[in-house]
C-alpha positions in Angstrom: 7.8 -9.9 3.9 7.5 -13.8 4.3 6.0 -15.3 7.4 6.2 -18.9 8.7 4.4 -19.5 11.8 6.1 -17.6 14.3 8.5 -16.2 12.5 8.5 -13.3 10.2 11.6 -12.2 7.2 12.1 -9.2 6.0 14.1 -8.7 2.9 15.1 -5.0 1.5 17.2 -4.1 -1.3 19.7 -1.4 -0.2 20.6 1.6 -2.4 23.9 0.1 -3.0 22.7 -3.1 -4.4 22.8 -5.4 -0.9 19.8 -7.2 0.2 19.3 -7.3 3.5 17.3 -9.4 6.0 16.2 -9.8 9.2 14.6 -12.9 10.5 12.6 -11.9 13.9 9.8 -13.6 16.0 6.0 -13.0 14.2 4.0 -10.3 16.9 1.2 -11.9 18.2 -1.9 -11.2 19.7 -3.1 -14.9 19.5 -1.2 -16.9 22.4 -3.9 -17.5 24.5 -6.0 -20.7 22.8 -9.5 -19.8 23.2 -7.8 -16.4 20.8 -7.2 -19.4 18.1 -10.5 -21.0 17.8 -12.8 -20.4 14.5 -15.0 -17.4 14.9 -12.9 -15.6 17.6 -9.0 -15.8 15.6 -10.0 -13.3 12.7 -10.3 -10.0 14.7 -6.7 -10.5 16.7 -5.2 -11.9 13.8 -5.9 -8.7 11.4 -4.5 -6.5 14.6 -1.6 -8.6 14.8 -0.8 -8.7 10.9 -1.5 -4.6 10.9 1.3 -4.3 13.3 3.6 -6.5 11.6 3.2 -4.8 8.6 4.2 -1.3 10.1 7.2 -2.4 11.8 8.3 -4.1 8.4 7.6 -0.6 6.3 9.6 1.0 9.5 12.6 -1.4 8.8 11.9 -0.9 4.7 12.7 2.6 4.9 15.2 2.9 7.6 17.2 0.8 5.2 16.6 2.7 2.6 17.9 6.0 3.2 21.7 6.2 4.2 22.5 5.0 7.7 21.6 7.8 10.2 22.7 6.8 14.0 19.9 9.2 15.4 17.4 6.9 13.6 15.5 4.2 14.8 12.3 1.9 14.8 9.0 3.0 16.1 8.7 2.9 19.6 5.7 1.0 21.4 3.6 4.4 21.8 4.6 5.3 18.1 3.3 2.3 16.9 0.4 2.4 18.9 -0.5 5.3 17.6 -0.1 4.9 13.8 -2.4 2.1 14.3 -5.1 4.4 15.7 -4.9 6.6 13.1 -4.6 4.1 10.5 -7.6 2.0 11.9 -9.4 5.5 12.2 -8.9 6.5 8.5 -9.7 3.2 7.1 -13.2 3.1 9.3 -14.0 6.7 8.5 -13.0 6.0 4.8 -15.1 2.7 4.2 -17.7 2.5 6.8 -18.9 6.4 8.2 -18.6 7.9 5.0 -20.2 5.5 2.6 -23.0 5.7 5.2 -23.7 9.0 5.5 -23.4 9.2 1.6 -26.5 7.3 2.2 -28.5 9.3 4.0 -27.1 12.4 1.4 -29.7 9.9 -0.9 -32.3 9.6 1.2 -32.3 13.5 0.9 -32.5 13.4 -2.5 -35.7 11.5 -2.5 -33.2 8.3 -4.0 -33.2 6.1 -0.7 -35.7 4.9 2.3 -34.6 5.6 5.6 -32.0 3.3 7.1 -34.0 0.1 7.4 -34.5 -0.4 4.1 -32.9 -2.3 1.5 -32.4 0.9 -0.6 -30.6 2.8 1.5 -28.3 -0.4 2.6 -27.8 -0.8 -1.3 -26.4 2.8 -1.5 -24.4 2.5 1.5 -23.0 -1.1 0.1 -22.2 0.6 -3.2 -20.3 3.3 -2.1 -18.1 1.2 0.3 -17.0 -0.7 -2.4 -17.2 2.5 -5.0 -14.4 4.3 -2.3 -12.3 1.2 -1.7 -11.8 0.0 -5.1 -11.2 3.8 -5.8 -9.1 4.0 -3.6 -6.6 1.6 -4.4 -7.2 2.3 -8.6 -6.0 6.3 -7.3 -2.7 5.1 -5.1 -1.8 2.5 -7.7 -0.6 5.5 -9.9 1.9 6.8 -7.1 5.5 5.6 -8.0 6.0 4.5 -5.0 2.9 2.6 -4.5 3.5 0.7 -7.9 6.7 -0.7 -6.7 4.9 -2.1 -3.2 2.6 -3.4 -5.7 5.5 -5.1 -7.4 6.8 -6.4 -4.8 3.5 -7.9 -3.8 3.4 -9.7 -6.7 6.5 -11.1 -6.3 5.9 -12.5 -2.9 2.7 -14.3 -5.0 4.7 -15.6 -7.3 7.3 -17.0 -5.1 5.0 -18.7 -3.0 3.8 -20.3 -5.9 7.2 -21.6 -7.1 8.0 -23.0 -2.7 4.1 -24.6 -3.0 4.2 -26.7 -6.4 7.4 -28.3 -4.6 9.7 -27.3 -7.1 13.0 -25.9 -6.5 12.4 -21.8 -6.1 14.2 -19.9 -8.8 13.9 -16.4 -10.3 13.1 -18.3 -13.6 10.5 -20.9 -11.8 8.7 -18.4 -9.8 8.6 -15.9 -13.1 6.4 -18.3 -14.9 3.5 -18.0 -11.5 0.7 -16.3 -11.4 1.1 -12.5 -9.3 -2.3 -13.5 -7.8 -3.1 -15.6 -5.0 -6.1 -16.7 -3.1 -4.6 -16.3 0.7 -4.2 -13.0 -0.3 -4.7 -9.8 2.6 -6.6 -8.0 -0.3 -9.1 -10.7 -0.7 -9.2 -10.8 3.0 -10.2 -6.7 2.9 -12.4 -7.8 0.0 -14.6 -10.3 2.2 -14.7 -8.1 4.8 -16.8 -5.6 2.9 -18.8 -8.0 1.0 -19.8 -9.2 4.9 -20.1 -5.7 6.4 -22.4 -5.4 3.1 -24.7 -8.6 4.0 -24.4 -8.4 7.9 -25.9 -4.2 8.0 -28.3 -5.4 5.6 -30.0 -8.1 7.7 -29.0 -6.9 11.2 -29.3 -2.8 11.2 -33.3 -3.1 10.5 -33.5 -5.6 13.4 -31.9 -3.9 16.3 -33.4 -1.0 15.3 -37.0 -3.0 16.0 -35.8 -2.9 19.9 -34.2 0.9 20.4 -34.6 3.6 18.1 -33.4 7.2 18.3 -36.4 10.0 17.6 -33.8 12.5 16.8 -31.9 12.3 13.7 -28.8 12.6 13.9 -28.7 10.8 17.1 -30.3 8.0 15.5 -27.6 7.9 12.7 -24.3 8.3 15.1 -26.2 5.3 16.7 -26.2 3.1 13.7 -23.0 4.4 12.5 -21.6 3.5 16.6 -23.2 -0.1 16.0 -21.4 -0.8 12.3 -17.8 0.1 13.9 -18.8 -2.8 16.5 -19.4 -4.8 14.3 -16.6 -5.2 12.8 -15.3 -7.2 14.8 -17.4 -10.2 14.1 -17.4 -9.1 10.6 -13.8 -9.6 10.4 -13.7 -13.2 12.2 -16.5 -14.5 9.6 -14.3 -12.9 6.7 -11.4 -14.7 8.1 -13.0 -17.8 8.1 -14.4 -17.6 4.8 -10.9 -16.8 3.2 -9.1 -19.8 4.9 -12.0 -21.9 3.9 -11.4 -20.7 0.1 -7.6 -21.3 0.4 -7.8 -24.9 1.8 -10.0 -25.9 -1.0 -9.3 -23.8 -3.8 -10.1 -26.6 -6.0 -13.7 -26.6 -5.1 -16.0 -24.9 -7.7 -17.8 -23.2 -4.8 -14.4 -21.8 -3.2 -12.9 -20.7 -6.8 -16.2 -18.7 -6.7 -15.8 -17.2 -3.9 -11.9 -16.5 -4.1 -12.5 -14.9 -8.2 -13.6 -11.2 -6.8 -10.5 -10.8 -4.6 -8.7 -12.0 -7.8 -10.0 -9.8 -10.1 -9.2 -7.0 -7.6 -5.5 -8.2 -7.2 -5.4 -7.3 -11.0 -4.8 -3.9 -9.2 -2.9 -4.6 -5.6 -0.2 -6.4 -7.6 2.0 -5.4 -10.4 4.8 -7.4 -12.4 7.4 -7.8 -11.0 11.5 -7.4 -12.4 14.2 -9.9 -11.4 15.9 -7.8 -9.6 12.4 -7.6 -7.3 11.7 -11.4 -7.3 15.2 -12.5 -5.8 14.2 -10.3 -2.6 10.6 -12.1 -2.1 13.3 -14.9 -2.7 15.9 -13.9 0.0 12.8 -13.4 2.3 11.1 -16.9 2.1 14.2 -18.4 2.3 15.1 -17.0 5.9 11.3 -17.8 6.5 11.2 -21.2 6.3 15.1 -22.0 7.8 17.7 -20.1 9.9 20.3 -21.5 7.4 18.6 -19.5 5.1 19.3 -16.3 6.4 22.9 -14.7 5.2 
């Protein structure tokens, strides 16, 4: 999957061999200007790119399987709703579990309550204990691999189209899988920021309103970190695009190296045979002409 500005390619290699691609208009949720400015862009933009992502694993495996008329792509409401659940398991997985981990050490005598630096250290630690788990535990499903393949081998084709060059299997071979625009250093500074934003900001508003009863008072907190995520993920966005532009600064190769390093595990790689499709796909991307 290769975007370029509005448009969006997707390339898939067919059972028999063919690769295949479709060159079609980038969703958006960002058309209204005051939806592009710094600081409001990130939270619409990680929407938009989660439903552009489905429908392209909805074209991926319809063309993967032998034609089948009854088939089709997801409908609005079907989409809709794989995003709810897929928005719902990542928030349970990394932000109301972790938390209420937490509070499992503040009963073991190992943690303060909530306001305290402890207890946002435990709740920090499993967040990024579960997500980097997480991906270390699908990494090992075949399938998953090959995604993490082909991930690479978008990286590396990039690289080849960026240095100028003209892209070849045999140019973009000699790149790097890893890449600093990536969408899993984008995940990556949206924990760290989760991490540094409950830290300073849960102790405070819990200065002007605070629950007596205890579980009300963490389904309260836990209601208040899901809010914020929404500001979390516009400061994350703005702090990865700031790390791409200059990624020659020392400063901005600091902060890209963690989302590197986790890379390492979100890209594999790739074969040939997996490179000419990121190829086919960045091709249609940046021309019409390109498309076959």
């Amino acid at each position: 999957m290769m975007r370029s500005k509005n448009r969006l390619a997707i390339a898939v290699r067919k059972p028999d061999g063919e690769i295949v691609v479709e060159l079609r208009p980038w969703f958006s949720l960002t058309d209204a200007a005051i939806l592009r400015k710094p600081m409001l862009r990130g939270f619409p933009v990680l929407l938009e790119t989660l439903v552009n992502g489905i429908k392209a694993l909805n074209f991926s495996a319809m063309q993967a399987v032998e034609e089948d008329e009854s088939g089709g792509e997801l409908t609005p409401w079907h989409l809709v709703m794989t995003m709810i659940v897929a928005l719902g398991v990542a928030l349970g997985l990394f932000v109301v579990l972790p938390h209420f981990l937490s509070v499992g050490m503040q009963w073991l005598g190992l943690s303060g309550d909530v306001e305290t630096l402890s207890f946002n250290a435990w709740d920090g630690a499993f967040k990024m204990l579960m997500f980097v788990g997480y991906i270390g535990a699908i990494s090992f499903v075949p399938d998953i691999r090959r995604v993490f393949q082909y991930h690479g081998a978008e990286h590396k084709v990039i690289w080849a189209f960026e240095s100028g060059k003209e892209v070849t299997v045999a140019a973009a071979r000699s790149n790097s899988r890893l890449h600093p625009r990536c969408g899993t250093s984008f995940l990556l500074f949206v924990l760290a920021v989760s991490i540094l934003l409950y830290t300073a900001l849960v102790p405070w508003l819990l200065t002007f309103y605070k629950p007596e009863v205890f579980l009300l008072k963490h389904l309260y907190i836990v209601a208040v970190k899901l809010l914020f995520m929404i500001p979390i993920s516009c400061i994350a966005y703005e702090l990865i695009r700031l790390a791409g532009k200059f990624s020659s600064n020392v400063l901005c190769r600091m902060l890209c190296w963690p989302g590197l390093v986790l890379q390492m595990m979100t890209t594999k790689e790739p074969d040939d045979s997996q490179i000419e499709v990121a190829m086919a796909a960045l091709k249609c991307a940046v021309s019409e002409e390109g498309c076959p």
